[in-house]
N, C-alpha and C positions, 0 to 999 in steps of 0.2 A: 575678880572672877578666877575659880579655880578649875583643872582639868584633872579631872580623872580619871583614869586606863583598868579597868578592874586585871586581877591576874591571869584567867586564863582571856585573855586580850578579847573580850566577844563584846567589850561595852566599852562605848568612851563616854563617860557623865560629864558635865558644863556646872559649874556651882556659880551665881551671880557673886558679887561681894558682899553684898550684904545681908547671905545668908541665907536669900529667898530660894526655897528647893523646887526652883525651875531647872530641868535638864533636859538636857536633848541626848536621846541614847542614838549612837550610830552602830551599825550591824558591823563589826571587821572577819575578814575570814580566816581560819582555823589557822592561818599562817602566820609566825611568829612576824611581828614590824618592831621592827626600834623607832625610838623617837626621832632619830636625826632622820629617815628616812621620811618620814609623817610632816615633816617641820619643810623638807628641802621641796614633798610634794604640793603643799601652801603655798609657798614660795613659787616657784615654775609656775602654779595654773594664776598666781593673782599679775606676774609679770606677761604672761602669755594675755590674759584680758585686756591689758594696758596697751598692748602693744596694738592687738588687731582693732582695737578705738581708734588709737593713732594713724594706723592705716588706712583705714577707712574714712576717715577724715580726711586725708591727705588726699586721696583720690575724689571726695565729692570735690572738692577746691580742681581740681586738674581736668574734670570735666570727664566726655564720653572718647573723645578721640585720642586720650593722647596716656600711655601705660611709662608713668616712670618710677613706679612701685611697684612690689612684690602683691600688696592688694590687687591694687589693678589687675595685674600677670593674670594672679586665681581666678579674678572674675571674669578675666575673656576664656582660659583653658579650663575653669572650671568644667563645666558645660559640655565640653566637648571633652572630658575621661571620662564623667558620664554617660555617656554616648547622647547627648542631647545635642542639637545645632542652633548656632545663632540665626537670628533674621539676616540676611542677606542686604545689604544696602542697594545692589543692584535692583533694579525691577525684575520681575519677573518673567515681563512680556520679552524683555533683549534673550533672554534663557532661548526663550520659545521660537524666535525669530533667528538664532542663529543657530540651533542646532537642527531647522528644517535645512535638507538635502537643496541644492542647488544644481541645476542641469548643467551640465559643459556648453549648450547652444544657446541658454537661455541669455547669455551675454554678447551672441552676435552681433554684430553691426550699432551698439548702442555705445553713443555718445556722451550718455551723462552721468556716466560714473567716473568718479576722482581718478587721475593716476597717481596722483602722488598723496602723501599725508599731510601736507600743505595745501593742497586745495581741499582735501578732506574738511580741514579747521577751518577754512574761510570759509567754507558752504555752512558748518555748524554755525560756528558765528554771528554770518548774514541771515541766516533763515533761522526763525524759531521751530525748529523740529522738535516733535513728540519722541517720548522713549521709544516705540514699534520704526519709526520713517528712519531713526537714528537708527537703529539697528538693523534695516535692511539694508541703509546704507552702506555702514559699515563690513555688513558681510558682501554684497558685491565687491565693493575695492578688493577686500583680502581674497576673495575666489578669482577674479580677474588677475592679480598678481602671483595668487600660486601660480595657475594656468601658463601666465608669462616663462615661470622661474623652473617651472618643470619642462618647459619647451625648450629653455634654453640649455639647461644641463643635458638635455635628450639629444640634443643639437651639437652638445662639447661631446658627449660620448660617441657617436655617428664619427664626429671629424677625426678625434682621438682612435676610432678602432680602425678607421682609413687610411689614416697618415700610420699606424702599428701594423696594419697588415698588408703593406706599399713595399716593395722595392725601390729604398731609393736608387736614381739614375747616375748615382757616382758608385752606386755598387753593382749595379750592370753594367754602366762605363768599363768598369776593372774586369771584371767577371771575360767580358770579352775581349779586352786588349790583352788578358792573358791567355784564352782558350789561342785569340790568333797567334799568339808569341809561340805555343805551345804547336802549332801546327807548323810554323815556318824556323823554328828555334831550335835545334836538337839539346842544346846546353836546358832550356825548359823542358824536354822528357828523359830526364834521368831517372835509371828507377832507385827509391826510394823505399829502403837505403841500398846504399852501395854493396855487391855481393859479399863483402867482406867480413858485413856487419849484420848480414842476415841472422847467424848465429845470436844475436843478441835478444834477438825478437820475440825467441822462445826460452831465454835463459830466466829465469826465476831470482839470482841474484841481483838483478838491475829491478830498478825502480818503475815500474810501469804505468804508464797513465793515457786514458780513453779519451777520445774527443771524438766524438760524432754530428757533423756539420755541414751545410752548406752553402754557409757563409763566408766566400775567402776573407774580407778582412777580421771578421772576429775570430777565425781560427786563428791568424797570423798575432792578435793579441795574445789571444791564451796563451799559445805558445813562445811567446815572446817573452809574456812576462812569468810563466814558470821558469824557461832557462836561467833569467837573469836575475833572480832570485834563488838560484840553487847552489849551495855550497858546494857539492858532486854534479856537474852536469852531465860530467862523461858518464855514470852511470844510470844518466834518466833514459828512459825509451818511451816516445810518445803515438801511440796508435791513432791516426786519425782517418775517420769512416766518412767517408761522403757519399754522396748518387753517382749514377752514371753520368749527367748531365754537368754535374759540377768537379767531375775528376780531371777534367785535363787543366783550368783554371787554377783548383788545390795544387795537382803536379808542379805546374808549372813557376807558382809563389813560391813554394819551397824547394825547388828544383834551383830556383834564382837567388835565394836567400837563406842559403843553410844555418842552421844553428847549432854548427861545433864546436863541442864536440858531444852534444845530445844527439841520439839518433832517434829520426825522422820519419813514421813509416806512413804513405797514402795511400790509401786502400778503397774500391767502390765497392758495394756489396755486393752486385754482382761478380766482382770477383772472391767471394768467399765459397769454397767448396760447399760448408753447409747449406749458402742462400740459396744455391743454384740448385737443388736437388729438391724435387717435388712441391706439395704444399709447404709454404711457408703460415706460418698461424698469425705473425704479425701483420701481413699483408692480405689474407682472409681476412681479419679485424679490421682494417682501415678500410676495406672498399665495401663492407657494409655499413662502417661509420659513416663513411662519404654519402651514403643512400639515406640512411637513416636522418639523416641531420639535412638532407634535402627538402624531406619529404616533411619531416615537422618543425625546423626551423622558418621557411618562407623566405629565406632572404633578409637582408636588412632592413630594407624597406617595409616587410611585413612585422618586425619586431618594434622599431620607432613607429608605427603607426597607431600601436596598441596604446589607446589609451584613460586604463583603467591600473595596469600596472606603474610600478612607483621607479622611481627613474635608476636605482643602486641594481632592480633584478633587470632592467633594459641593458643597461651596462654590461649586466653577468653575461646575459644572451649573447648581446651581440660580442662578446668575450670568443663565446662557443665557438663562434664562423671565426676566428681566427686561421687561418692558413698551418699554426706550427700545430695547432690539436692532431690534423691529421695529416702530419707527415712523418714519413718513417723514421726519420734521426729520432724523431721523441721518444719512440716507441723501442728501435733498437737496444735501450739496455737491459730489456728483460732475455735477451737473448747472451748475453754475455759468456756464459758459460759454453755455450756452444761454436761461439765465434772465436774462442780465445783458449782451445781445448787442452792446450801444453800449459797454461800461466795459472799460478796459485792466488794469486792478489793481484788486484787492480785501483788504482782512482779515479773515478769515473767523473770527468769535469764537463760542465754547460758549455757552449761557445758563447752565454751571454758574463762568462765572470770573468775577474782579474785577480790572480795570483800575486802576492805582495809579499809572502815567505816562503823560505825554505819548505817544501812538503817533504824531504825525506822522513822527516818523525813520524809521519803517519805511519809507516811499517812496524813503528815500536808498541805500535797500539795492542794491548791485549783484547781480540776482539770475544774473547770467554766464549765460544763456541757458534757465537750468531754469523750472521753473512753482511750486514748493512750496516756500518757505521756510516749514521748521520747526526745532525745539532737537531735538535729538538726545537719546537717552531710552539711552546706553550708558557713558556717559560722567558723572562728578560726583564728591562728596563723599559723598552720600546716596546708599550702594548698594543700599539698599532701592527706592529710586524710579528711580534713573539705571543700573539694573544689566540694561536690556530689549532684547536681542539680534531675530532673526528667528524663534532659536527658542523664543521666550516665546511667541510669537502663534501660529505658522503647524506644524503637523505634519510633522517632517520623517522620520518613519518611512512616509508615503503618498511615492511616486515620484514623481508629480506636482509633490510642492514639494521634493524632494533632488534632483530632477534640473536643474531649473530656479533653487535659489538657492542662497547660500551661509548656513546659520543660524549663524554667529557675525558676521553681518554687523548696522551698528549698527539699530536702529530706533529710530523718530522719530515725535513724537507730532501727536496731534488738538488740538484747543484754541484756539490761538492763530497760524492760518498766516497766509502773503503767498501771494497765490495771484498769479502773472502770467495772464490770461486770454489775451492775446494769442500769448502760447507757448502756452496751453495748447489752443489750436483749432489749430494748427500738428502737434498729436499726436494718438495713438489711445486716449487715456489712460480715455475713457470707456467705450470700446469693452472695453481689457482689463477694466476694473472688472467688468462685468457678464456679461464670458466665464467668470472667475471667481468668481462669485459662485453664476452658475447651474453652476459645475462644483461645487461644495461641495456644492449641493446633491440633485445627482444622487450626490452622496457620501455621503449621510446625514451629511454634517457632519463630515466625518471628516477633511478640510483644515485648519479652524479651525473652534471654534464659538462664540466671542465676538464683536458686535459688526461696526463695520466698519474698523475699524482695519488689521483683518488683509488686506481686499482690496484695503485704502487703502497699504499696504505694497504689495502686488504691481503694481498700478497707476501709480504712481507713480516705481516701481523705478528709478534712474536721471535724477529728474526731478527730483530734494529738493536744494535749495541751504542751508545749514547754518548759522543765526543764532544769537547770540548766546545762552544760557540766562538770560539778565538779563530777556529779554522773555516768558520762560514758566515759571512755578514750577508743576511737577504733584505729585500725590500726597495735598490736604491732605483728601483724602477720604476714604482708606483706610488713613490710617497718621497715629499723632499724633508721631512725632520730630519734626517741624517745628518749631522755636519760632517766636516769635512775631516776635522780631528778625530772625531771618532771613525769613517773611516779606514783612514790610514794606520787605523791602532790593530786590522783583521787583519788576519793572513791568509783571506780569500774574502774578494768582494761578489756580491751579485746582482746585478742590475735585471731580479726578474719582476716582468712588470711589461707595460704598455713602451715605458720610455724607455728603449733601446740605448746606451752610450752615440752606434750610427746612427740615428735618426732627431730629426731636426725636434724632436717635443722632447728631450733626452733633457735631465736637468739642469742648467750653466754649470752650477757650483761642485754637482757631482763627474761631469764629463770629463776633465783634466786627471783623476785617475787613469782611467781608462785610454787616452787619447795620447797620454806620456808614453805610454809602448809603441808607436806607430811613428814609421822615418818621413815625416811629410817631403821630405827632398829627396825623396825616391821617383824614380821616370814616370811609374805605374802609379803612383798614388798623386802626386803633382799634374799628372795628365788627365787624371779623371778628376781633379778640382775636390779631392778631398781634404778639405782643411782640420783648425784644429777646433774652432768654436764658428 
C-alpha cells in the first residue's frame, strides 16, 4: 500500500499494493501539516483507544461501588460537569421525612424515643422498620438532642455572664477593709502624689499613662506590672480615674504601697474641674443606655427564654446586660482631651491587661498625624482573635452604617492605645462619638449593641495609626488557644473577655501571668483570702 499527499496538501490518496486504484481521498485544511505531525496524530488517537478499553474493562471487573480507576472517577463525575445527577441510593421518602419541621412540644413527655445512638441501633436491629418509621425515628432522636445541646450551652452562657458580671467576695472583702483602713489610717490618705511631685503631672517630658478603674486589685496589677518592667521608672506618671465610691479604697492601696520612684496620681471624676461643670455628654449617654436596654432587653430571664434564637446571639445578648457596657470608666476615654488639658500624649491602658515590657518606646512612635495608635484586630495567626472586621461590631444591614462604611474594613482594638491629645483637640472626634451613640439609641440598639468599641470604630474612623501587634496581645479572656509561650513573648497582655484573671472561670494556664504581680503575703490580700489559683 502506498500514500499519497498531493502538493498543495488538499488530498491524501491510499494506493492498495497491488495496484488496484482504490482510494480514499481525505479533505486536509488549507494549512500546511508535515508528516511527522500526521504520523505522531495516528499514533496518540490508536494508543488513547487502547487505553479507554483497558479502563473500561477494569472497571466492569471492580464492579458498581468501588472507583480504583481513572474510568471509574469519569463515570461517577462524569454526570455531574454535565450538570446531570445521579440516582440517590438513599430513598426518597427519609428526604421527605426529615426535612418536615418538627415542633419544640411535639416531644413532651414522650418516652419512646432513643437517647442515645445505641439504643437507636438496637431498636433498628430488633425491629424490622420501613425506610419512612426509620426516618422519623431518626429525626426525633437528633431534634430531642439538639433541644438538650442548645439548653445546655444557653444554661453555660446564663452561669458564665453571672459568675462575669458578680463581684467576687474577696474583692469586696478588700474594697472594704481598705475604705475602713482609709477612714481610721491617715498614713492610707495621703494625697497622691506628694506636693512635690505635683509638677510632674503636667510636665509633658515624663511618660504618661491613663488607667480608669474601679477595681482595686486590677489597678494594683497594671500598675504593678508597668513599674516593674520599666527601664525609667522615675519618669513614668500614672493617672488613675476611679468613682466616688471607689476613691478612698484606690487611695488608700496606693497610699500603703507606693511605687517609687513612679509617680502615682488618684483622681475621682468628680474631682475633675471639667466633670463637675454642667451637662456631662458621657453621662447623658449612659443613663439613656441604662433606659434603653431596660426597656428592650427584658432581663436575662427574658433573653434565655427565647427560643427560636441560636444559642452564639443568646450569649451576645446577654453579653449587652453586662454591668461594664454601662459604666463610666468604659466610657471615660473619649474625654481625654478634656480631662488632661496640659499633656500632649497619653497611653491609655485597660485595668483587665498586663504589662510585660518596657512602654517607654511607645513615645518613639511616629504617629504621622492621626491621634490613636492601636494593633489592628484583622490581621494574625490567631484567627480566632485577629479575624475582626467592621462587620463583627457594627450592623451593616441598618443604612445608617452600609452607607456610611465599608464592613470588611480592618478593626482595631481597645486596650492598649497611644492617644495624641494634641491631634486629637484639632478634630471633632468627640463630637462624632456621642452623635453616634445617641443615634443607636434612638435605634433601639439596632447599630451595635456591645460596649463601646463599636462607637470607638466610628469616631475614630480615619484617625488610627497602626502599631506593632508585639505591644498588644488580646483574647486571653475568651478563648484558651493562647499558650502560655506565646504569651509571655507580648509586651502587653489582655484578658478581654468573660474570663477575668480575678474571677474563678479565669483560665489555669493563662492566670499565673497575671497573678505573678500581686504580694499574696500582704495583710489586705491574705485577709480577704485571695489566692493565687
Amino acid at each position: 500500500m502506498q500514500l499519497h499527499i498531493s502538493p498543495s496538501l488538499r488530498h491524501v490518496t491510499v494506493f492498495p499494493g497491488k495496484g488496484v486504484r482504490e482510494f480514499i481521498k481525505v479533505r486536509v485544511g488549507a494549512r500546511r501539516v508535515s508528516y511527522r505531525m500526521l504520523f505522531y496524530s495516528l499514533l496518540f488517537f490508536t494508543f488513547l483507544l487502547r487505553f479507554v478499553f483497558v479502563l473500561s474493562t477494569v472497571d466492569s471487573i471492580d464492579g458498581e461501588t468501588k472507583c480504583s480507576t481513572l474510568g471509574c472517577l469519569g463515570k461517577r463525575l462524569g454526570p455531574r460537569i454535565l450538570g446531570r445527577r445521579l440516582d440517590s441510593a438513599v430513598p426518597e421518602v427519609i428526604f421527605q421525612v426529615l426535612e418536615q419541621p418538627l415542633g419544640n412540644d411535639e416531644l413532651k413527655g414522650r418516652r419512646d424515643i432513643p437517647q442515645t445512638l445505641e439504643e437507636f441501633m438496637d431498636e433498628v436491629k430488633n425491629t424490622r422498620l420501613d425506610a419512612k418509621t426509620f426516618a422519623l425515628k431518626l429525626r426525633e432522636m437528633v431534634t430531642l438532642l439538639e433541644q438538650r445541646t442548645r439548653k445546655a450551652k444557653i444554661q453555660e452562657y446564663l452561669y458564665r455572664h453571672v459568675a462575669s458580671s458578680s463581684i467576687p467576695k474577696q474583692l469586696h472583702c478588700l474594697a472594704l477593709r481598705l475604705a475602713s483602713e482609709h477612714s481610721t489610717n491617715a498614713a492610707a490618705r495621703l494625697q497622691l502624689p506628694s506636693p512635690e511631685l505635683v509638677p510632674a503631672l503636667v510636665d509633658n517630658s515624663y511618660f504618661h499613662f491613663v488607667l480608669a478603674s474601679d477595681n482595686v486589685l486590677a489597678a494594683a496589677v497594671v500598675a504593678n506590672s508597668l513599674v516593674q518592667n520599666a527601664l525609667r521608672p522615675q519618669k513614668f506618671v500614672m493617672h488613675i480615674i476611679t468613682d466616688r465610691k471607689t476613691f478612698s479604697p484606690m487611695q488608700a492601696w496606693f497610699s500603703l504601697h507606693p511605687l517609687s520612684p513612679a509617680i502615682i496620681e488618684v483622681k475621682a471624676l468628680h474631682h475633675f474641674d471639667w466633670f463637675a461643670k454642667g451637662k456631662v455628654p458621657v453621662m447623658e449617654a449612659m443613663e439613656k443606655d441604662q433606659r434603653v436596654r431596660s426597656q428592650f432587653r427584658g432581663g436575662s430571664s427574658a433573653i434565655v427564654s427565647n427560643n427560636t434564637e441560636k444559642p452564639h446571639i443568646i450569649a451576645a445578648k446577654l453579653q449587652t446586660l453586662s454591668p461594664k457596657y454601662n459604666s463610666v470608666m468604659n466610657h471615660i476615654r473619649i474625654h481625654l482631651p478634656e480631662l488632661f488639658p496640659s499633656l500632649n500624649k497619653v497611653v491609655f491602658l485597660d485595668d483587665d491587661i498586663v504589662v510585660q515590657s518596657d512602654l517607654s518606646p511607645l513615645w518613639d512612635i511616629d504617629m504621622n498625624g492621626k491621634v490613636n495608635g492601636a494593633v489592628e484586630t484583622c490581621r494574625g495567626e490567631d484567627r480566632f482573635v485577629m479575624s475582626k472586621k467592621l462587620k463583627s461590631y457594627l450592623n451593616f444591614s441598618h443604612p445608617l452604617i452600609s452607607e456610611n462604611f465599608n464592613p470588611n474594613e480592618c478593626a482595631w482594638a481597645y486596650g492598649m492605645n497611644i492617644f495624641d491629645l494634641e491631634a486629637w483637640r484639632k478634630t471633632n472626634i468627640s463630637t462624632t462619638y456621642h452623635h453616634w451613640v445617641d443615634e443607636n439609641l434612638k435605634s433601639d440598639l439596632s447599630l451595635w449593641q456591645l460596649g463601646t468599641l463599636p462607637p470607638g470604630l466610628i469616631a475614630f474612623h480615619g484617625h488610627v495609626h497602626v502599631i506593632d501587634p508585639f505591644w498588644h496581645m488580646l483574647g486571653l479572656g475568651y478563648q484558651e488557644n493562647t499558650s502560655l509561650a506565646d504569651a509571655e513573648t507580648a509586651g502587653v497582655i489582655h484578658f478581654n473577655g468573660r474570663a477575668k484573671p480575678w474571677l474563678d472561670i479565669a483560665f489555669p494556664q493563662l492566670r499565673p501571668l497575671w497573678a505573678k504581680y500581686i504580694n499574696f503575703s500582704d495583710k489586705f490580700i491574705k485577709g480577704c483570702h485571695i489566692r493565687a489559683s
